[in-house]
N, C-alpha and C positions, 0 to 999 in steps of 0.2 A: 620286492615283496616286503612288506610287514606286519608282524605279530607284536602282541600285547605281549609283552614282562614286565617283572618287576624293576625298580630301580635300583636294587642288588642286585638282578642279575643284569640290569646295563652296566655297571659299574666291570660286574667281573669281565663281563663281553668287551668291553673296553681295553683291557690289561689283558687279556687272551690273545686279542685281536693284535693289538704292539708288536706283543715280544713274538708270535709268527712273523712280523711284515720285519723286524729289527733287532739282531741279535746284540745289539748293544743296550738293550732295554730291561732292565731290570728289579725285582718287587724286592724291598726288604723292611722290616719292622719287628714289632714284637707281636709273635705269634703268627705269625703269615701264613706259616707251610698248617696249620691246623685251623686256621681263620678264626679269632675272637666274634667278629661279626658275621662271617659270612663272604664278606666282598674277594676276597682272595682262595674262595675255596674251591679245591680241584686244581689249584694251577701248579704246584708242588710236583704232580702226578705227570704231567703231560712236559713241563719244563726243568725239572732235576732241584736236586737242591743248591747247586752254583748259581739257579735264575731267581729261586725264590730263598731266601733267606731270612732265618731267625737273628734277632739281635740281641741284646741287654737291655734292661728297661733303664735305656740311659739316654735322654731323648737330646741331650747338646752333644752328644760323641757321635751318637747317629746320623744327626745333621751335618755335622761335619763330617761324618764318613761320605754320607752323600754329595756335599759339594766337594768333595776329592774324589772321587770317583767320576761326577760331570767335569770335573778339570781334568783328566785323563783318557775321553771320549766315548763314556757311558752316560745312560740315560737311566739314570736311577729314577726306581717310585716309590717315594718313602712312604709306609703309614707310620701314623702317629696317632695312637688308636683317639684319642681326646687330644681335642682343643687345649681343652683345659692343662693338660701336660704338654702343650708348644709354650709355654712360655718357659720351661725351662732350659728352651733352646733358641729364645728372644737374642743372645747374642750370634750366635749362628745364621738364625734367617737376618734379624733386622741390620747388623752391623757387617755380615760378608756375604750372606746367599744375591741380595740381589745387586749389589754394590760394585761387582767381579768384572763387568763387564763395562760399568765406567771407570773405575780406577784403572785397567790395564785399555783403557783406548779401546776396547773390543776387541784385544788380542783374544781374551779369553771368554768363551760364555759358558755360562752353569745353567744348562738345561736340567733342573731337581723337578722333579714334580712332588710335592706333600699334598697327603690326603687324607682327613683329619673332621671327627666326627663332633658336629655339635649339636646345640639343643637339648632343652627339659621335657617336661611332662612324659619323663618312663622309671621317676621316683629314686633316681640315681645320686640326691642333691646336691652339694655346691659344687664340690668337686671336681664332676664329670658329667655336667647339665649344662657349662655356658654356652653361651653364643660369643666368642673373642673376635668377630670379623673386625671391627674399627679399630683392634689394636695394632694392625698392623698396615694398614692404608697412610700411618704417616712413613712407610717403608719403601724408599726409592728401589726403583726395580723389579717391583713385586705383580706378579698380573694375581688377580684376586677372583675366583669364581665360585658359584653358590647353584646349582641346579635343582630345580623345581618338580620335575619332569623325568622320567627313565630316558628320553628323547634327549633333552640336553643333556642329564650326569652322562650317557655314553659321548657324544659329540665333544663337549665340554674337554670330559677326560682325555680324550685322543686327542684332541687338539693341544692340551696340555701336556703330552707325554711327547707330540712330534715338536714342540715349541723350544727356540734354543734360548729364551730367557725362562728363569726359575718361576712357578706355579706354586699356588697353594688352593686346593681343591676343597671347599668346606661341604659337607654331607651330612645333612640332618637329620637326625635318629628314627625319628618318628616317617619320614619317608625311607630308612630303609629296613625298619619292622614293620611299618602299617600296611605294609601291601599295596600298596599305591603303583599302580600301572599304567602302564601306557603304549600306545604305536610306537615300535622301533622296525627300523629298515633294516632287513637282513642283508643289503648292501653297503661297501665302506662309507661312513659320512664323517663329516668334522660339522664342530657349529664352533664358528668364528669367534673370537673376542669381541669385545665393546658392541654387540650386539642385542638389546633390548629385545622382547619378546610381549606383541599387546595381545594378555589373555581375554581381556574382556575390553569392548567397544562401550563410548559414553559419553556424556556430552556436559553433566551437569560439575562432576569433580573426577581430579586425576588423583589415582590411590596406586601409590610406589611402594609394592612391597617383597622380600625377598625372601626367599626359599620356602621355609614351610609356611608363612605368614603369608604364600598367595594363596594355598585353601581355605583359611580363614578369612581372607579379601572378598576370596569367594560367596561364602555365606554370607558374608555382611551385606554383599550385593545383590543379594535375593531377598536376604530381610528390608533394605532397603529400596528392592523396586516395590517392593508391598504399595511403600510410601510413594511411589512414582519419583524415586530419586532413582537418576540412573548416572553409574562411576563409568569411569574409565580404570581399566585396571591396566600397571606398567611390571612386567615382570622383568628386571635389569640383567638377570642372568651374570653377567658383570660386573662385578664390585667396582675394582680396579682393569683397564679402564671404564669408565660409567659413561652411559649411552646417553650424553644430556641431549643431541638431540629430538630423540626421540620421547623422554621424558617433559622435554618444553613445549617440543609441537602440539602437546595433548595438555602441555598449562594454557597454554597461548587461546586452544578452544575452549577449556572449560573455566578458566581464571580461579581455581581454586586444587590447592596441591596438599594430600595425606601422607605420611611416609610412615611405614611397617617394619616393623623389626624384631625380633624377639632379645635381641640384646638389649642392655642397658640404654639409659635413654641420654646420660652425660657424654657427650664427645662421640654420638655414634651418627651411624650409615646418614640415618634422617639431618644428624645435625648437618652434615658436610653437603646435603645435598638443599638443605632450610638455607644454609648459607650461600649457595650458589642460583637462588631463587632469589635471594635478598640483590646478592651481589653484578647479575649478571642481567633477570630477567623478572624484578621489582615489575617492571610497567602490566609485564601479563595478570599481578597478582589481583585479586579483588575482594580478599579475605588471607586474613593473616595464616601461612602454613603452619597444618598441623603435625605434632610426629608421637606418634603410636609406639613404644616400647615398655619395656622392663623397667619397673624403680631401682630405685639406688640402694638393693639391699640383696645380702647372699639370697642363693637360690636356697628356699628350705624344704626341709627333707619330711616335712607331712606333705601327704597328697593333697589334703585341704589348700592348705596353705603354696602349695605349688603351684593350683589352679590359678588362685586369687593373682598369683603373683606376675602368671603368663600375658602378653598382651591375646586378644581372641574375636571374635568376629563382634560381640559386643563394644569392646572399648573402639574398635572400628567403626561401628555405627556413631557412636560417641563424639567419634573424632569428625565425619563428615558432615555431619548434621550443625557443629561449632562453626564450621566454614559458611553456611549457607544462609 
C-alpha cells in the first residue's frame, strides 16, 4: 500500500525504519535528539540516547568519529546540518571517508552515511544556502546522492545506510519545508544507485536536472509546450555514480542536451557531464550543450537579489530554446 508524505517525513521513515531492522545503525550530529530541521525528530524517544546522539559543532571531529565507529562495526548516520559546514571536514570525507577501503585492499569498509542540507531561496545567505555537490565528485569512493521525490529521499537513504561503502546524502531545503509530497510504499523498498529516473518523456531536447531544479524543469516544460517544444526531462538521482546511459539514450533521440544545477556553474555537475558529451558521445550532439546554473558570486542575502541569482524555470527555457 501507499500514502502521500512529506519528504521529511520519508527522510525520518527512512532512519526509523534502519535502526529497527539493525541495531548497529546509528544517528548522531548537532541537535539530532531535538531536530534542528525536523528530519530526526521523535527518533530520540523510541531509540534512547546511545542511538541518537548530540555532538559538538565541530564538524571534522565528528566525521572522524564517524569513520571510527564504521571501522569498528557500526553504521553511523551523520547529520551535518549544512553543506556549507562539510567543508570543514573536507580532510575527513575527501582524504579517508572514502579512500579506507582501497588503501587497506578491502580489509576494511566505512560504511558513514552523511546527510547534509543544501540550497537557497529561504534567505539564509552565503553561508547556509550552497549547493557544494561538485565539490566532492573529484573524491574517490564516494557514492554521491541528491533525491527529488519523498519516493527516492526514503529509498535513496536506506540504500545508503544498508551500503558498506561511505554515502553522502545531499537534501535540499526547499523540498524539505515546501511540503512537497508524494507516493511512498508502506512496504520495505530500496531505490538502487546509478539509477536515472525519466520524469518527463520528449523528443525534441534532453534537460539533466538534479534535485530541486527538476520542479523548475518542470515548469519550463509547460511553458515550453506552449511553444510545442517538447523536453525530455533526466532526473540522475545519482551524482556519483551518474546513470550516462540513461542520459545518452535520450541525447541519441533528441540530439540536444541542457544540464540544471543550482550550484555554481565553474567545475560543476553540468560541466562533468558537458564533458562526457564532448568526450564520449560528440556524434549524438546537434547543438552545442547547454548548462544552466549559479554565477560565479556569493549567495546574497537580499531576497531580491537571491532570486536573480537562483537558476529557475525561466533561464531553462532560455537555455533550451539556444540549442534549437
Amino acid at each position: 500500500m501507499a500514502r502521500k508524505i512529506t519528504f521529511m517525513q520519508a527522510i525520518n521513515e527512512a532512519m526509523a525504519e534502519e535502526m529497527r531492522r539493525d541495531p548497529s545503525v546509528f544517528v548522531f550530529g548537532e541537535d539530532v535528539r531535538v531536530s534542528a530541521f525536523g528530519q530526526t525528530a521523535g527518533l530520540v524517544k523510541e531509540f534512547g540516547e546511545e542511538r541518537v546522539v548530540n555532538t559538538p559543532i565541530a564538524e571534522n571531529a565528528i566525521t572522524g568519529a564517524a569513520i571510527g565507529a564504521a571501522l569498528n562495526g557500526m553504521r553511523p548516520v551523520l547529520e551535518l546540518m549544512f553543506c556549507d559546514f562539510a567543508m570543514l571536514a573536507m580532510d575527513e570525507i575527501c582524504n579517508h571517508l572514502g579512500q579506507w577501503g582501497y588503501i587497506t585492499g578491502g580489509q576494511y569498509r566505512v560504511p558513514v552515511t552523511i546527510r547534509t542540507a543544501v540550497g537557497a531561496g529561504l534567505r539564509m545567505a552565503y553561508g547556509h544556502s550552497q549547493s557544494l555537490e561538485s565539490q566532492l565528485i573529484q573524491a574517490p569512493g564516494l557514492i554521491l546522492v541528491e533525491p527529488s521525490t519523498p519516493f527516492d529521499a526514503k529509498g535513496l537513504l536506506k540504500s545508503a545506510i544498508r551500503s558498506d561503502d561511505p554515502v553522502v546524502v545531499f537534501e535540499h531545503k526547499k523540498l524539505l519545508f515546501g511540503g512537497i509530497d508524494g507516493e511512498v510504499p508502506e512496504e520495505d523498498y530500496t531505490v538502487p544507485f546509478g539509477e536515472a529516473a525519466v520524469r518527463k518523456k520528449g523528443k525534441d531536447a534532453t534537460v539533466v536536472a538534479f534535485g530541486f531544479m527538476v520542479y523548475e524543469a518542470l515548469n519550463a516544460a509547460q511553458e515550453l509546450a506552449k511553444e510545442g517544444i517538447d523536453i525530455e526531462l533526466i532526473d540522475p538521482r545519482t551524482i556519483v555514480p551518474l546513470d550516462k546511459d540513461t542520459i545518452f539514450e535520450s541525447v541519441e533521440k533528441t540530439g540536444r542536451l541542457i544540464t540544471v544545477e543550482e550550484g555554481r556553474i565553474r567545475g560543476g555537475l553540468g560541466a562533468e557531464i558537458a564533458a562526457l558529451a564532448c568526450s564520449e558521445y560528440f556524434s549524438f550532439l546537434k547543438a552545442p550543450v547547454q548548462r544552466v546554473a549559479a554565477p560565479m558570486i556569493p549567495i546574497p542575502g537580499s531576497p531580491v537579489l537571491e532570486d536573480l541569482y537562483l537558476p529557475n524555470k525561466d533561464s531553462i527555457v532560455r537555455a533550451v530554446k539556444r540549442t534549437l
